[in-house]
LOTOR-676006 format. One record per residue: x, z, y of N, C-alpha, C in turn. Coordinates in steps of 0.05 Angstrom, whole numbers, padded with zeros to 5 digits, always signed. Layout:
! residues N
XZYXZYXZY ...
END
This chain:
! residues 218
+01067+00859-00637+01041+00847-00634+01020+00864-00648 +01025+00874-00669+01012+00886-00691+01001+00922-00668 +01022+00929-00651+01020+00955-00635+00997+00945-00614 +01000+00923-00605+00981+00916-00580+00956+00912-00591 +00950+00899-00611+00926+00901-00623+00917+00932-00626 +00932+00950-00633+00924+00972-00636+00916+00988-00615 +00919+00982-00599+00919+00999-00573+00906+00984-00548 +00889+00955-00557+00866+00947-00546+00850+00956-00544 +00829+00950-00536+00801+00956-00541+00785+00941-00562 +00766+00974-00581+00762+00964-00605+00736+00954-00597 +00722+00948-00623+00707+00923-00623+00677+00931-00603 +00661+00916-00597+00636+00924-00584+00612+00928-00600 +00608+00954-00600+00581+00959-00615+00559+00954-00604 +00543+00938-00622+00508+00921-00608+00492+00947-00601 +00496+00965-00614+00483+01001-00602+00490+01004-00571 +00520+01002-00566+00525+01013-00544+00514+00990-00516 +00507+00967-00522+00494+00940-00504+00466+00941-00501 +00443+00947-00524+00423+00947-00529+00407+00962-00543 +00416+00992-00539+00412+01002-00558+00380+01018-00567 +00372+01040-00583+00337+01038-00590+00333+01047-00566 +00308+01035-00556+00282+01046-00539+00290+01035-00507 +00319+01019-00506+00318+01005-00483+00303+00983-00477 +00303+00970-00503+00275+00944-00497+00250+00950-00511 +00233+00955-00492+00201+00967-00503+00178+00955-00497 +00161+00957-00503+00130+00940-00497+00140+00907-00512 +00121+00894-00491+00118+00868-00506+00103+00853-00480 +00123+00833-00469+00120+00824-00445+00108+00795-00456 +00080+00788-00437+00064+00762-00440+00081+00738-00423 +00093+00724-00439+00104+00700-00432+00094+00679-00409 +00103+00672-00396+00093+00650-00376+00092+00623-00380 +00080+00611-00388+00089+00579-00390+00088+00562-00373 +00116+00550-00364+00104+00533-00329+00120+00507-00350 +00084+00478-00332+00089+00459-00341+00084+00443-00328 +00104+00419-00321+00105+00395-00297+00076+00377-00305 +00065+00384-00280+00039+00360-00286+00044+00332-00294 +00035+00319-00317+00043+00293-00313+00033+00278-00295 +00051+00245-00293+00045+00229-00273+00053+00203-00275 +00034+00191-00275+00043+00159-00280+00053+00138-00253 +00081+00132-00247+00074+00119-00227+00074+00083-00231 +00074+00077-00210+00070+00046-00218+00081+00026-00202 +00096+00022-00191+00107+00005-00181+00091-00027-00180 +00098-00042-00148+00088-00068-00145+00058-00066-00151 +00041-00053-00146+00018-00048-00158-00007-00076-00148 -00001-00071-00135-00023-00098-00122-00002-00121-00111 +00018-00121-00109+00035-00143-00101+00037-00134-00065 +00056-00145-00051+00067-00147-00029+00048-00154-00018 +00034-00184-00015+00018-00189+00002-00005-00181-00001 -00017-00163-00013-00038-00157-00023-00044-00124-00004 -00016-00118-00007-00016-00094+00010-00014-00090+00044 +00005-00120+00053+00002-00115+00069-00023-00121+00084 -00048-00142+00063-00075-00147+00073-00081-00123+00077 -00080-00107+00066-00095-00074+00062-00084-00062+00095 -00067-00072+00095-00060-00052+00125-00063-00067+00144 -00072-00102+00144-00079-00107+00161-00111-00096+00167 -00128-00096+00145-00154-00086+00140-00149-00062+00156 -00135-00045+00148-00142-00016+00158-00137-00023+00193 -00112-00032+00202-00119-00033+00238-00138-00039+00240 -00144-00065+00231-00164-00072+00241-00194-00059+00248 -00195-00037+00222-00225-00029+00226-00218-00001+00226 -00200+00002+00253-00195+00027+00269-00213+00039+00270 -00229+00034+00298-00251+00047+00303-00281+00050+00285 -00264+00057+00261-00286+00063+00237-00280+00085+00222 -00254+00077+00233-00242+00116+00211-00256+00141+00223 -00260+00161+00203-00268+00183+00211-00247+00209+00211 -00238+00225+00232-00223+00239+00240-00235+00264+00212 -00209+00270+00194-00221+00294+00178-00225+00322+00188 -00226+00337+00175-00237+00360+00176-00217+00376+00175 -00201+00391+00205-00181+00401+00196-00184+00435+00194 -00201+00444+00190-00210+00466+00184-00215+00468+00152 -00209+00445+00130-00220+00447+00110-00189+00437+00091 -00172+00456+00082-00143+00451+00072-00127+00450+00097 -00127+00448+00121-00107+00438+00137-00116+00409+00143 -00138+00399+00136-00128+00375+00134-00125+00357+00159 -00110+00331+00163-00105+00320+00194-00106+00290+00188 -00122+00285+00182-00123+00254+00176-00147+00239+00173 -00145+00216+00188-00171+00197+00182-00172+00185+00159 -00198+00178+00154-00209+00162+00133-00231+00152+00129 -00227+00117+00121-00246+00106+00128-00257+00095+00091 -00285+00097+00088-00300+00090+00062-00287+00065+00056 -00274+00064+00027-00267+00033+00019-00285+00024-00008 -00293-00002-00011-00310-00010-00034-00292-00041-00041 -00282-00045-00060-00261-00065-00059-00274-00075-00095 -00283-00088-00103-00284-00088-00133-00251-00103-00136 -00244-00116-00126-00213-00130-00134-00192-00101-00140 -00197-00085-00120-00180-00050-00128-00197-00033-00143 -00223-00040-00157-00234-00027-00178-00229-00037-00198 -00222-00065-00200-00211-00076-00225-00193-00070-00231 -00168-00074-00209-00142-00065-00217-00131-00032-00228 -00151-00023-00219-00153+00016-00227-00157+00015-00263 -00178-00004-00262-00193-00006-00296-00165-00023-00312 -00152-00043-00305-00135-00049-00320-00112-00029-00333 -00111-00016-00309-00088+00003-00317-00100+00031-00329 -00121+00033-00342-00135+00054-00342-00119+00068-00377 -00121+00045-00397-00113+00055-00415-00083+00059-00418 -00071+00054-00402-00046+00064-00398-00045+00087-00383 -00061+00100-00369-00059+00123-00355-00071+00143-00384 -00092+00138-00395-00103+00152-00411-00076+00153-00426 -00064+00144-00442-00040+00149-00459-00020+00164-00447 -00011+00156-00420+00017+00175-00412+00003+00198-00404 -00022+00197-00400-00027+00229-00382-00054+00238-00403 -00054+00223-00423-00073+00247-00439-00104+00255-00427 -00112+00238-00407-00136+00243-00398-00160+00222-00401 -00175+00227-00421-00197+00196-00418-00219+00204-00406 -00216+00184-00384-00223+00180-00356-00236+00160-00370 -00270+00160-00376-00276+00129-00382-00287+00107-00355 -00275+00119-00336-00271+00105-00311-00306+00093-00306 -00330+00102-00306-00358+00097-00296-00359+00102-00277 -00341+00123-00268-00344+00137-00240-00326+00121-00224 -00314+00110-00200-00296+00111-00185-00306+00110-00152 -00289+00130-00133-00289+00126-00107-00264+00130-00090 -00270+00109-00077-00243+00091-00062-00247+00107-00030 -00223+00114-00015-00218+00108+00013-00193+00103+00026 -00188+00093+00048-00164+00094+00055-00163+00123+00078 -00137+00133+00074-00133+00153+00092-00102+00148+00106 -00099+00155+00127-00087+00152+00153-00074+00178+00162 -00053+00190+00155-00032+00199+00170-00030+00198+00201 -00030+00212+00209-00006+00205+00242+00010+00231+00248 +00023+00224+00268+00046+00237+00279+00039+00274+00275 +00050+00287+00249+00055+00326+00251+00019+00321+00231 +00009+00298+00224-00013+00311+00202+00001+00313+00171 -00013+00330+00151-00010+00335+00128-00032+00344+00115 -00031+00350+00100-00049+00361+00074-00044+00381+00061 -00060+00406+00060-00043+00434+00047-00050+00429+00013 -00041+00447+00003-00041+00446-00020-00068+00457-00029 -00084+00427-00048-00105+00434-00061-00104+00417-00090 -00129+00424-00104-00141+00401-00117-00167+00384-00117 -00172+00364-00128-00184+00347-00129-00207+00347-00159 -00209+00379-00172-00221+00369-00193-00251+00378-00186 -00269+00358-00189-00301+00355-00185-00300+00337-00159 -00289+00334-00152-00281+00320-00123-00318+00304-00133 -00328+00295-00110-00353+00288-00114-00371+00284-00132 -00367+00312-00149-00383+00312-00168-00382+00305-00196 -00351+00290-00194-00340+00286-00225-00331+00308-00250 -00331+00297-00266-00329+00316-00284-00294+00322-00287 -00281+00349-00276-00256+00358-00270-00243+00349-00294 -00248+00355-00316-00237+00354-00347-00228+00322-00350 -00237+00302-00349-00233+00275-00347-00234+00262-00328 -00225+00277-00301-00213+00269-00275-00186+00250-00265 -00187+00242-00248-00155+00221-00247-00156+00227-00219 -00133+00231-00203-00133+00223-00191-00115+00202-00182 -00117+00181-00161-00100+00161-00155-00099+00158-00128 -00074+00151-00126-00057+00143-00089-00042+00118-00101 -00053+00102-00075-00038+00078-00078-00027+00084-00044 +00001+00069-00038+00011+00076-00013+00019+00046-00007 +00011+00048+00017+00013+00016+00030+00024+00035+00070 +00046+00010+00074+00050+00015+00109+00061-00002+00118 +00059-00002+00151+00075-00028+00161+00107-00021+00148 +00120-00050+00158+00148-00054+00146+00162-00070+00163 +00183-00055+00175+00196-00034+00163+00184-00003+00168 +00175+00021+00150+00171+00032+00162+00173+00056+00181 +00152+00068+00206+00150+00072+00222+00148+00100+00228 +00152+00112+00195+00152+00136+00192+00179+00154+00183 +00170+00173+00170+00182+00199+00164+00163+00224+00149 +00175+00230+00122+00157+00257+00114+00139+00242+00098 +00119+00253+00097+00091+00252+00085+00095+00248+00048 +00115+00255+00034+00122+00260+00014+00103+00276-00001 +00089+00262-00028+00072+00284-00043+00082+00305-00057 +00072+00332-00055+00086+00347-00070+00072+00356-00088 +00079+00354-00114+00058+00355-00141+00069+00385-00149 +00051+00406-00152+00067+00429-00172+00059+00426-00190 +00069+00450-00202+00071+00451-00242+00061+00466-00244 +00044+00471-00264+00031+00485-00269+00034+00515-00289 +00018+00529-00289+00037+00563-00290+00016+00573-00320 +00014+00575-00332+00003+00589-00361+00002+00611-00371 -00009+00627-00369-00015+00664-00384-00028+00669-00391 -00038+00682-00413-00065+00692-00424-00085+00681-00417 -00086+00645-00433-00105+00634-00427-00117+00621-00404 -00099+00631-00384-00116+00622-00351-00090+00611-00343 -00091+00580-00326-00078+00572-00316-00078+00563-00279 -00053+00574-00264-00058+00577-00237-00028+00558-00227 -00024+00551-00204+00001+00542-00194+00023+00550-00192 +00039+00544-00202+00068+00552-00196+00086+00552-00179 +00103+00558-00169+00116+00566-00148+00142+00537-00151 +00146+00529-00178+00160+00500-00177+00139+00479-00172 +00153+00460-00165+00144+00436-00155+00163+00400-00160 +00150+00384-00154+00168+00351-00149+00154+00338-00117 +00166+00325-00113+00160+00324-00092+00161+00290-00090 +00149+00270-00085+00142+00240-00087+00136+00227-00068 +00157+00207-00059+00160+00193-00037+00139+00177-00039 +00126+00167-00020+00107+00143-00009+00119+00117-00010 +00120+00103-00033+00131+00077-00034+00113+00061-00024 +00124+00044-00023+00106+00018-00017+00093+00005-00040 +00063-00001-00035+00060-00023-00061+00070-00009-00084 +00057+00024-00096+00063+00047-00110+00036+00058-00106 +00027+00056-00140+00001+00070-00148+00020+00088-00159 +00009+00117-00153+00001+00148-00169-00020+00154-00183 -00022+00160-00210-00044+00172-00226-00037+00200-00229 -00049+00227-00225-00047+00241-00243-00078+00256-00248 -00077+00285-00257-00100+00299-00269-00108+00308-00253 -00138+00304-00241-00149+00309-00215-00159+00347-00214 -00137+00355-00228-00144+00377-00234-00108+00393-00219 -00089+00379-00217-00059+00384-00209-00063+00392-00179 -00056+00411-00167-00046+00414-00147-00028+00406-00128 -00031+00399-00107-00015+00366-00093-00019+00378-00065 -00002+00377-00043-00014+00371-00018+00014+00347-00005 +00000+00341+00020+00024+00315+00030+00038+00331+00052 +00052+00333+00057+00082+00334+00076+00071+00329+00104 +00075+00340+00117+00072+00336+00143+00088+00318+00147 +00081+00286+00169+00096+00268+00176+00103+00264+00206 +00122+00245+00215+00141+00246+00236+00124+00209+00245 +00123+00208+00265+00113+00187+00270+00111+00186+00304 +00132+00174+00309+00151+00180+00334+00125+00157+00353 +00119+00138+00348+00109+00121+00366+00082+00131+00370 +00065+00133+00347+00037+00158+00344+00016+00129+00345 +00025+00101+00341+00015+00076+00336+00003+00081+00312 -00024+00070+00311-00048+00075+00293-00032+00057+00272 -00021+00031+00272-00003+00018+00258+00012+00025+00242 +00032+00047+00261+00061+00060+00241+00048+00072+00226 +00023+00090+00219+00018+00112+00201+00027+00107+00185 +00025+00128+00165+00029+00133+00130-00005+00128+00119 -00006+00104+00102-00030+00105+00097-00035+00103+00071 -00058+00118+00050-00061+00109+00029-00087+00101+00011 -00091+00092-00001-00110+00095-00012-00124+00110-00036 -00138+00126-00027-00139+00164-00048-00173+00149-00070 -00170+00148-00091-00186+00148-00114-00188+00166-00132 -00213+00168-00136-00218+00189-00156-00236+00176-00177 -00218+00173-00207-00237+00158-00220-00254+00188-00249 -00263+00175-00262-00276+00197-00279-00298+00179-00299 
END
């Protein structure tokens, strides 16, 4: 035993692995960090939501077809003014300010519903100044309401994380990606980078869409 030890291989010198002038300079670190996000479950209650989607068929011919030259984007949306969903935004406000660190003293808020259909999505942007709010104490919020059972497929938010270097921060190449629940408020920093999923919507019924309600408080 004593011979085989001898005639191993001797020990590994840290010179011969790493040795001077192989590691040089001084490389600027990256910091990638998951945007936070509050979600919320049951948010307005069941029947509350599905009023909302009765509201939205109903006042079809009011939506305005977006701008798909501007992000990609492929979806209607029609102006919403609801104080019952401006209240419920404000209750939950100091709870958003704690998990997400942003005081939003909520003076500002604007409501709409937007409307999915069959192969629309949303490319990846953000929302900070979004009409003029101040980006720094921005929120943004999705509440997701649809018929039931639903009539879709896709339209999954995909939130990235954010990327950090010398002071300047840009998007990252990771991401999460957040199903469209039902009766499910989203808060995060209207400053995060987000776009929605292209969706599958086999019947192309103004009904089946993916629909939500997009706020921006401040």
């Amino acid at each position: 035993m004593t011979d085989a030890l001898k005639d191993g291989p001797g020990p590994v010198v840290a010179d011969t692995v790493v040795g001077p002038g192989v590691l040089t300079g001084h490389a600027t670190p990256t910091a990638v960090m998951p945007v936070p996000v509050l979600r919320l479950e049951n948010f307005l209650g069941s029947a509350n939501a599905e009023r909302l989607h009765a509201f939205a068929v109903a006042h079809r011919p009011e939506f305005v077809a977006g701008d798909d030259s501007e992000f990609g984007r492929q979806a209607a949306y029609l102006p919403l003014d609801s104080p019952f969903l401006r209240q419920a935004l404000a209750n939950c406000l100091p709870l958003a300010r704690s998990v997400l660190g942003i005081q939003a003293p909520g003076v500002k808020v604007a409501t709409q519903i937007t409307a999915y259909g069959d192969s629309a999505g949303f490319a990846a942007h953000t929302d900070a100044g979004e009409l003029g709010f101040d980006p720094v104490h921005q929120l943004t919020a999705l509440y997701y309401f649809h018929r039931r059972p639903k009539a879709f497929t896709g339209g999954a938010l995909r939130l990235y994380d954010v990327a950090a270097r010398e002071g300047k921060a840009w998007r990252a190449e990771s991401y999460r990606e957040i199903e469209p629940g039902f009766d499910t408020l989203l808060l995060f920093p209207g400053t995060a980078y987000h776009e929605v999923l292209p969706i599958q919507c086999a019947s192309r019924e103004f009904g089946d869409y993916r629909f939500a309600v997009n706020a921006w408080v401040s």
